[in-house]
One Martini backbone bead per residue (centre of mass of N, CA, C, O) as a GRO file, in nm:
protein
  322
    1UNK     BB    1   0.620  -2.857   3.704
    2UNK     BB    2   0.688  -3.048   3.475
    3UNK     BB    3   0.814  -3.334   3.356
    4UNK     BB    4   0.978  -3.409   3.103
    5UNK     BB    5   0.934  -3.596   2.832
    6UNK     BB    6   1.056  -3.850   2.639
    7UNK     BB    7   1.105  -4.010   2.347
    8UNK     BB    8   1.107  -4.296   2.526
    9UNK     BB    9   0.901  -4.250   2.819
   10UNK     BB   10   1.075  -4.127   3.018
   11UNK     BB   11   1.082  -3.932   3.260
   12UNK     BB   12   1.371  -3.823   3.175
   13UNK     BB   13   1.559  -3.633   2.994
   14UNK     BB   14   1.821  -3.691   2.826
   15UNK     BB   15   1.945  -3.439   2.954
   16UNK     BB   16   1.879  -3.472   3.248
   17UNK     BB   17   2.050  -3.712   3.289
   18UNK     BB   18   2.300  -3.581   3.268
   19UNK     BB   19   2.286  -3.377   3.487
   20UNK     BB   20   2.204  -3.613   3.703
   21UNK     BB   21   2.489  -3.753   3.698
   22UNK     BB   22   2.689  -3.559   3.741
   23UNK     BB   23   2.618  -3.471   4.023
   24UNK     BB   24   2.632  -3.797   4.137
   25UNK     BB   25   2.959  -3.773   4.093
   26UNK     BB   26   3.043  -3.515   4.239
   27UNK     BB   27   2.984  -3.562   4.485
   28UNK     BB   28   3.081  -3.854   4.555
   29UNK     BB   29   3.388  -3.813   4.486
   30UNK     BB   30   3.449  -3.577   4.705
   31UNK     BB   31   3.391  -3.671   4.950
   32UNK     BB   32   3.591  -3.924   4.935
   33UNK     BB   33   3.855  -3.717   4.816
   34UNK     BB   34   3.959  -3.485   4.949
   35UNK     BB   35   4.204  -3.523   5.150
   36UNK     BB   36   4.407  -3.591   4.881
   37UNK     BB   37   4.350  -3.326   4.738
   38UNK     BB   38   4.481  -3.181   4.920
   39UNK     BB   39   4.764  -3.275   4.943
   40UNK     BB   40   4.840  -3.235   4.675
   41UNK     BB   41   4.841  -2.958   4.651
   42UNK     BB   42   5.050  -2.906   4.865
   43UNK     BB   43   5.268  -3.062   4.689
   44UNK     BB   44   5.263  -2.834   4.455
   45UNK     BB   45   5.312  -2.604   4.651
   46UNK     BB   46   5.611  -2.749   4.696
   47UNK     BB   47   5.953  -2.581   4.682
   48UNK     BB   48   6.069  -2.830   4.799
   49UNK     BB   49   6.363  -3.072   4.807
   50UNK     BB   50   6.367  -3.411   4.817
   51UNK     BB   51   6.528  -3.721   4.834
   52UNK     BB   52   6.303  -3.850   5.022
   53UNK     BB   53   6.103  -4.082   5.014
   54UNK     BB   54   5.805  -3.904   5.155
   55UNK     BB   55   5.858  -3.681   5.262
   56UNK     BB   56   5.653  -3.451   5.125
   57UNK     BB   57   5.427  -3.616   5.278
   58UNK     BB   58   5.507  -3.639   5.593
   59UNK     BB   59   5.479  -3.339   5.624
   60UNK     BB   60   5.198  -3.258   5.515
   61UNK     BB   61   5.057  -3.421   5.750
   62UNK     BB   62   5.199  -3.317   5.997
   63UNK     BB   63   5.089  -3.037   5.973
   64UNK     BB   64   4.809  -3.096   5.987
   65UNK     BB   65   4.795  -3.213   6.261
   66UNK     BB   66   4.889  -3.014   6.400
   67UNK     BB   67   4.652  -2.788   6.327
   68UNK     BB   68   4.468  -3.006   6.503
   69UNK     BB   69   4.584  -2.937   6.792
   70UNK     BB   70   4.578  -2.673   6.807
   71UNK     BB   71   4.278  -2.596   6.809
   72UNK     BB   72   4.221  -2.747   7.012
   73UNK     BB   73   4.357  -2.595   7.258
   74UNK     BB   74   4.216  -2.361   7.170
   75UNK     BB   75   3.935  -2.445   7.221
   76UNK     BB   76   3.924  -2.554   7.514
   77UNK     BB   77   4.044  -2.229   7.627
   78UNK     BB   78   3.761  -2.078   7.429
   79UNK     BB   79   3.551  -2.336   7.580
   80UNK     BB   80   3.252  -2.381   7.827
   81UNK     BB   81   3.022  -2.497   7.701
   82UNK     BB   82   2.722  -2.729   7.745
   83UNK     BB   83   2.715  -2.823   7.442
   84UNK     BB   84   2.771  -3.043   7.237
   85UNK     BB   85   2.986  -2.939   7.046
   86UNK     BB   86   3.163  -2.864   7.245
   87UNK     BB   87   3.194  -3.115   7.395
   88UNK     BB   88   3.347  -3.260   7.114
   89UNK     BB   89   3.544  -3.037   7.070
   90UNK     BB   90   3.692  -3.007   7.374
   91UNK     BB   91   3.776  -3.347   7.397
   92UNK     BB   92   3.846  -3.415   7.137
   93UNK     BB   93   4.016  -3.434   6.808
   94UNK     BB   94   3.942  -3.590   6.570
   95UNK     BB   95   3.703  -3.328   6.461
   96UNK     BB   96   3.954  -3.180   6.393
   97UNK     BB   97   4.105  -3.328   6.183
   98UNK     BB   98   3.847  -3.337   5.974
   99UNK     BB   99   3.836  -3.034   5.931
  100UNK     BB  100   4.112  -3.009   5.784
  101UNK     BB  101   4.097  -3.267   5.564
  102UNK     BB  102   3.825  -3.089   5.456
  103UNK     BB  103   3.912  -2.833   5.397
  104UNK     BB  104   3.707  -2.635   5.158
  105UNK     BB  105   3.480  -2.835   5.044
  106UNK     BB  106   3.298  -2.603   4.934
  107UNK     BB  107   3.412  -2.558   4.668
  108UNK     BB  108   3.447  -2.835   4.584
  109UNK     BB  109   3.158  -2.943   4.553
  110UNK     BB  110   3.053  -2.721   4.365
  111UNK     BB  111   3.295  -2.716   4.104
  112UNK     BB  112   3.218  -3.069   4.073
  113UNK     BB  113   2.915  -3.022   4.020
  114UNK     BB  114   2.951  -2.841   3.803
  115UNK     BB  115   3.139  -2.925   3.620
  116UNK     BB  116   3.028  -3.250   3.560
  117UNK     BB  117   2.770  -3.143   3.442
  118UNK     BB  118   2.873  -2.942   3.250
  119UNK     BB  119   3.073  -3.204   3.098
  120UNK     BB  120   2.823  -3.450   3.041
  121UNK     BB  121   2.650  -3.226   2.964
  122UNK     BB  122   2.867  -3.117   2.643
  123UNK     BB  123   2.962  -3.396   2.554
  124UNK     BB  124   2.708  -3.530   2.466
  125UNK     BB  125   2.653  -3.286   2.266
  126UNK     BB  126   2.896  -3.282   2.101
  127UNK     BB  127   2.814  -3.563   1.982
  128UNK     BB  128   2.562  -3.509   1.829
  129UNK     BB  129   2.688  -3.274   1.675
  130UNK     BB  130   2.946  -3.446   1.582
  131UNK     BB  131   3.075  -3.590   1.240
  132UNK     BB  132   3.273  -3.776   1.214
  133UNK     BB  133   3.395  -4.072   1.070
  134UNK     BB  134   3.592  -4.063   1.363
  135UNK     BB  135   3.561  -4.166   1.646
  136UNK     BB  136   3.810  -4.035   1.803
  137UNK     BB  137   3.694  -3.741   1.647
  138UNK     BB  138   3.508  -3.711   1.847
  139UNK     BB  139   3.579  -3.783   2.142
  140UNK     BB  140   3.795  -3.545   2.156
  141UNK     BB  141   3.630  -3.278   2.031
  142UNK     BB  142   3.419  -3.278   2.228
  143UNK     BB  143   3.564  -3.266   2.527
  144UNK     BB  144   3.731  -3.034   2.463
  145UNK     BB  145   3.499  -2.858   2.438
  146UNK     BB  146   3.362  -2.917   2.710
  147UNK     BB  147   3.614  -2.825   2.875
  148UNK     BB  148   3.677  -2.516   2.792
  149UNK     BB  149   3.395  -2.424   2.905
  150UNK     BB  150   3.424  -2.526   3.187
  151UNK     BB  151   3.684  -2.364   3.251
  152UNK     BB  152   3.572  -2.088   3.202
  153UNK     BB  153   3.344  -2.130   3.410
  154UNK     BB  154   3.495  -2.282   3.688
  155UNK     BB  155   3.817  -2.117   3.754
  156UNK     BB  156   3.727  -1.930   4.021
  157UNK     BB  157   3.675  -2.178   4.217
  158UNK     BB  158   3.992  -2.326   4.169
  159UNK     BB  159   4.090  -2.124   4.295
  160UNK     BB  160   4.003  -2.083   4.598
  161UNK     BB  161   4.048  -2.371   4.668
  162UNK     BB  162   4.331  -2.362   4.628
  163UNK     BB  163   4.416  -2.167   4.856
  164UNK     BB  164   4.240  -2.331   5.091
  165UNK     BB  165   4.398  -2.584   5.044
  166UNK     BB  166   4.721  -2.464   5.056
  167UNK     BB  167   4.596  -2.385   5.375
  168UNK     BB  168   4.581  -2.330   5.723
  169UNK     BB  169   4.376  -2.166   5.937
  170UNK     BB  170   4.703  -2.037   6.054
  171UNK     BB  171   4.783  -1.900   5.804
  172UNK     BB  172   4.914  -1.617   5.660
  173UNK     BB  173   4.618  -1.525   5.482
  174UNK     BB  174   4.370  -1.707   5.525
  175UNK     BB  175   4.100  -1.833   5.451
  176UNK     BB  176   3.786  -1.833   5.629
  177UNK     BB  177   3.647  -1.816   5.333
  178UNK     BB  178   3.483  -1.772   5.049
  179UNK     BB  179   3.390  -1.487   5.077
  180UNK     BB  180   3.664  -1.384   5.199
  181UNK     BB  181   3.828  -1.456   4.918
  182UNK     BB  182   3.662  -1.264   4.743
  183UNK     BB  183   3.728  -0.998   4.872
  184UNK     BB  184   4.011  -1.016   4.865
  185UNK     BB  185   4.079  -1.055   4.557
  186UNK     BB  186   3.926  -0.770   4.491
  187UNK     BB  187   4.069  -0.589   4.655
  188UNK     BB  188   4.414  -0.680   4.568
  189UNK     BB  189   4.349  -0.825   4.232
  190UNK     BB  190   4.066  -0.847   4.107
  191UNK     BB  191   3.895  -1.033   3.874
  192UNK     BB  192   4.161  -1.117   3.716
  193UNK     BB  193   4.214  -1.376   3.964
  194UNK     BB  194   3.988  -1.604   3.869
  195UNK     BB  195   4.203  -1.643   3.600
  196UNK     BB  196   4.398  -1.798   3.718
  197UNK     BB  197   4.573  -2.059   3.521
  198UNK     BB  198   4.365  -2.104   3.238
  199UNK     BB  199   4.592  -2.237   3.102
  200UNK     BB  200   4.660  -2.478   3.249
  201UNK     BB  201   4.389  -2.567   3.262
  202UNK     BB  202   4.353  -2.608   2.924
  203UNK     BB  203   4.610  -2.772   2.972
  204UNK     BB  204   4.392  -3.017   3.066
  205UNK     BB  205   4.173  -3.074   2.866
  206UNK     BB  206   4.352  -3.260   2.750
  207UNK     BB  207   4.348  -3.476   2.952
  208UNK     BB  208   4.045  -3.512   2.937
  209UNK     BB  209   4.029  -3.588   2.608
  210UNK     BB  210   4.203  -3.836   2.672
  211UNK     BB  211   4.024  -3.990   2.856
  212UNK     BB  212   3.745  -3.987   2.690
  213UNK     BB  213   3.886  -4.142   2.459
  214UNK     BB  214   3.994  -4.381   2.558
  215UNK     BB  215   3.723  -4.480   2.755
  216UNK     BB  216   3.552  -4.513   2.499
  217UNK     BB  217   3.720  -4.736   2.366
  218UNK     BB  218   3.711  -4.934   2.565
  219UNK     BB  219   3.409  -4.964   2.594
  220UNK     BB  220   3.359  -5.071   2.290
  221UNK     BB  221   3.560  -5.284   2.321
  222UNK     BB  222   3.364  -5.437   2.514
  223UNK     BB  223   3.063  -5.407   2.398
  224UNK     BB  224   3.165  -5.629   2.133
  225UNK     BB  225   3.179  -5.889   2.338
  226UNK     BB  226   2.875  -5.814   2.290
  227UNK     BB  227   2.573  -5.837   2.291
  228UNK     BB  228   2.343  -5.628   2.066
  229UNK     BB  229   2.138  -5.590   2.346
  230UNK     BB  230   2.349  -5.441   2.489
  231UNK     BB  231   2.502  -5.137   2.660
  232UNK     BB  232   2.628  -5.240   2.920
  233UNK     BB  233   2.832  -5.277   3.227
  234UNK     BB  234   2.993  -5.380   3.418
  235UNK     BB  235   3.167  -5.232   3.717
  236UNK     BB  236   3.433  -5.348   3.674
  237UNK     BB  237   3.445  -5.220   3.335
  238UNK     BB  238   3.441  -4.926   3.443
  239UNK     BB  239   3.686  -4.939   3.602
  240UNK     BB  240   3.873  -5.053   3.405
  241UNK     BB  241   3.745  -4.860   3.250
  242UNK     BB  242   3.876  -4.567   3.394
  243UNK     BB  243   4.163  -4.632   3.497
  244UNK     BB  244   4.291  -4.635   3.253
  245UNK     BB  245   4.256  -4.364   3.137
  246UNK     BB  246   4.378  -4.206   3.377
  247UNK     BB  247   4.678  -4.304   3.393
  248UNK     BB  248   4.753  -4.234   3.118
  249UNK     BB  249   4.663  -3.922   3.091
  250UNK     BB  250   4.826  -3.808   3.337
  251UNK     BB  251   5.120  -3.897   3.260
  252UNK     BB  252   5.092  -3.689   3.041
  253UNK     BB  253   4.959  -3.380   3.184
  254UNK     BB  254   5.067  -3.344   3.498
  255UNK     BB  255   5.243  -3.068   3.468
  256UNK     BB  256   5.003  -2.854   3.426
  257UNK     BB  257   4.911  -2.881   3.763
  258UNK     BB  258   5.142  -2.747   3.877
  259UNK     BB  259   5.141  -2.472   3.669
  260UNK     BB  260   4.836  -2.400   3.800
  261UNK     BB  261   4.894  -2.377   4.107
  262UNK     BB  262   5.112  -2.184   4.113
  263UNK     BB  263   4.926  -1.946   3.969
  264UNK     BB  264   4.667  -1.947   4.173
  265UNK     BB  265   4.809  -1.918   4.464
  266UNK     BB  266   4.943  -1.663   4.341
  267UNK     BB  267   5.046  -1.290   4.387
  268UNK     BB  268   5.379  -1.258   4.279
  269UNK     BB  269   5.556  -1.492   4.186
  270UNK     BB  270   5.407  -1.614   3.959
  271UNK     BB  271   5.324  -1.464   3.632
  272UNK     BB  272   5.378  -1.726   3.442
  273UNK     BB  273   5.453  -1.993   3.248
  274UNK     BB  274   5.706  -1.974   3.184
  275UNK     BB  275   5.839  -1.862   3.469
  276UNK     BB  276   5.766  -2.110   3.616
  277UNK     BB  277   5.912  -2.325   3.459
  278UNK     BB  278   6.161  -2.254   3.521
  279UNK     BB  279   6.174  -2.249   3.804
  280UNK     BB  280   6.132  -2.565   3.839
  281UNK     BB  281   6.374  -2.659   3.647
  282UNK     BB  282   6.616  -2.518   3.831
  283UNK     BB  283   6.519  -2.588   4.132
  284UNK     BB  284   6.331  -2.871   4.140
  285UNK     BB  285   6.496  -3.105   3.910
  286UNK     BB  286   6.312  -3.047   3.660
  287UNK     BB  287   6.151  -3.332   3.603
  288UNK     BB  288   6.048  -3.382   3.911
  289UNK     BB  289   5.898  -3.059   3.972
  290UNK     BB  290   5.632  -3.206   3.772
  291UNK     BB  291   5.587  -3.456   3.957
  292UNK     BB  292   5.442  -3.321   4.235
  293UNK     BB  293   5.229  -3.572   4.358
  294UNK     BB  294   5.173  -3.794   4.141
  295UNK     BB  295   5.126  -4.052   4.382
  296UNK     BB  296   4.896  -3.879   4.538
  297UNK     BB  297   4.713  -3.858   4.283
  298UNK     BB  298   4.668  -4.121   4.182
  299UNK     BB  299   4.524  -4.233   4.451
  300UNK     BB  300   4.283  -4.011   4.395
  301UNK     BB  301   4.196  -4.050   4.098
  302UNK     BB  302   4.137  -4.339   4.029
  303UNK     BB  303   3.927  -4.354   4.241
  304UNK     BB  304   3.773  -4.128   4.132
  305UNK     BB  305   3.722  -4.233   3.879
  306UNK     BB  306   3.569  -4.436   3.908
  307UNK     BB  307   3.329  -4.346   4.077
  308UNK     BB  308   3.222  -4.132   3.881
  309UNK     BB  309   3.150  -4.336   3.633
  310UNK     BB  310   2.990  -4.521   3.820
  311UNK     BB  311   2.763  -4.331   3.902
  312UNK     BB  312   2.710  -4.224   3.622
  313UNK     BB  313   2.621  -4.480   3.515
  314UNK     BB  314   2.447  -4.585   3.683
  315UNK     BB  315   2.258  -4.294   3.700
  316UNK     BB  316   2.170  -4.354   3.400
  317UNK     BB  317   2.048  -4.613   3.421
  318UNK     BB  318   1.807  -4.532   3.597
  319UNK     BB  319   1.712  -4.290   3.419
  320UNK     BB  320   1.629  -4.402   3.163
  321UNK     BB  321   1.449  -4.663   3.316
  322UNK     BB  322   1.188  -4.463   3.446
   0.00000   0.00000   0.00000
């Protein structure tokens, strides 16, 4: 099949560049950041009060390390044959650790290629579409509807992700797999168990909204102080431009994300968003409860924000004049 061919002579057309730059964004952020993805969720869903700092970080990861060590001594236990593989997980203990804080890779790289290809390509569409007289409340109105489009059609992934990631491969009821998990809630909850979250979910797009409302805010008034001949910005001013917006809007709706991971993981214990919220604000310290995780996550979004934005902007600045 021919490749379409933009109306500027460019081999790729202005759609397909935002979709290959969105899938080169998902991708590499996800590699890159999957480990702190898991221990984040794992902080969102522990019930428990620390009052000591950093207590339920070096709990969550000392669990991981526990079920690294025990994997080993099983694996050694249960293979002698003398292939590389066995060889390789049978000596070392290393690549037991590395598939730990991997563990569920597989739908969050899934989820993140989709999500953010199909977020950055109708961001575009809904940009070029939408016609305000204020670029604020462009940039806001189409984000936001490309978030709720987006949250709506790639929910059952991050449902199933947080799940796998919020269990290690030995906890009582954990999927061994994506195919096991879509089993198992089928039949024991139904297909509306893949839209668990969907409420928290779409207010997250609030904070995309915000994000991406800063984000573009940042990017024209650095833009404005450069030459009208160019349209690009330097990688480090991309970073921060990304990373400043990532962490407004963090903090503006971080508890969204608290009480989507408590929805999404739940079969039986929080029904509904206002019943989870009662429960967080009187058991685990009222707005404490709700910012669990929040210095694990800053960690993970702000790098993560960089990459995405840099990989996106790069990629899209290669595909444009190819």
């Amino acid at each position: 099949m021919a490749v379409e061919q933009a109306s500027n002579g460019t081999m790729f057309s202005r759609r397909q560049v935002e979709i290959i730059s969105g899938l080169v964004a998902g991708f590499s952020t996800t590699i890159v950041m999957h480990p702190l993805d898991l221990i984040k969720i794992r902080l969102q869903l522990s019930p428990e009060i620390n009052t000591k700092r950093f207590k339920s970080l070096i709990d969550v990861i000392s669990k991981i390390n526990t079920s690294a060590t025990t994997d080993f001594h099983q694996y050694k236990q249960a293979h002698h044959s003398s292939g590389i593989k066995s060889a390789i997980l049978g000596r070392y203990k290393l690549p037991h650790t590395v598939l730990q804080y991997y563990r569920g890779i597989g739908p969050n790289i899934g989820g993140n290629i989709v999500g953010w290809s199909l977020y950055f390509t109708l961001y575009a569409e809904f940009k070029r579409l939408i016609d305000f007289s204020s670029p604020t409340a462009n940039y806001f109105t189409s984000s936001t509807a490309a978030g709720v489009t987006t949250g709506l059609l790639t929910n059952p992934i991050w449902v199933l992700k947080t799940r796998i990631l919020g269990t290690t491969r030995s906890d009582t009821g954990a999927y061994r797999s994506v195919t096991d998990g879509v089993k198992n809630m089928l039949q024991k909850e139904g297909i509306r168990s893949f839209w668990k979250g969907t409420i928290p979910g779409l207010f997250s797009v609030f904070q995309a909204s915000l994000q991406f409302t800063f984000y573009d805010h940042f990017k024209q008034y650095q833009l404005s102080k450069k030459s009208s001949t160019t349209d690009t910005l330097s990688t480090g001013e991309y970073i921060a431009s990304s990373a400043a917006s990532k962490i407004l809007s963090t903090i503006i709706a971080y508890p969204s994300q608290v009480i989507k991971s408590r929805l999404q993981n739940s079969t039986t214990e929080y029904k509904s968003v206002i019943s989870t919220c009662k429960d967080v604000w009187h058991n685990e310290g009222h707005w404490r409860g709700f910012y669990k995780g929040v210095g694990t996550n800053m960690l993970r979004v702000v790098p993560a924000t960089c990459i995405t934005f840099v990989s996106y902007e790069t990629a899209k600045d290669i595909l444009s004049h190819m």
